[in-house]
C-alpha positions, 0 to 999 in steps of 0.5 A: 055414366061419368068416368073420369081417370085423374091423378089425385095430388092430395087425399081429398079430392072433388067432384062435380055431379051432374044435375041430372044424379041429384036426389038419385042414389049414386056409386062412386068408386075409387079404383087404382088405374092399372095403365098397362091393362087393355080397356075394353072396347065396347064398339068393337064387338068383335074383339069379345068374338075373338078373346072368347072363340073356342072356349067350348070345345065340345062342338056337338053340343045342343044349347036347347037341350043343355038348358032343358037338363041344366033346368030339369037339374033344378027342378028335381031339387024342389 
């Protein structure tokens, strides 16, 4: 993956792509750039722990059987 942030100073701009994207389909966005917005910092995986820590409160929840009634909701509309 390439990301590159620039401050374009006319409307056409160029970009290089790298050999190994030729002949591959490709997505290229242009996106403001918010500069007061925190980027993510993927080696770092405990600020997702934190950000997401107790988001459920419901501590007696069994993950097993939510999937099985989350499922079973499905199953009984075919």
């Amino acid at each position: 993956m390439v990301r590159e942030i620039v401050t374009p100073k006319k409307e056409n701009y160029n970009i290089h792509i790298p050999k190994e994207y030729l002949n591959h389909k490709v997505e290229i966005l242009v996106l403001p750039f918010d500069e007061n917005k925190e980027v993510l910092n993927v080696s770092s995986g405990n600020t997702l722990l934190q950000e997401t820590f107790g988001i459920i409160d419901n501590t007696d929840l069994d993950p097993v059987e939510w999937q099985r009634k989350i499922r079973s909701e499905w199953d009984d509309r075919i």
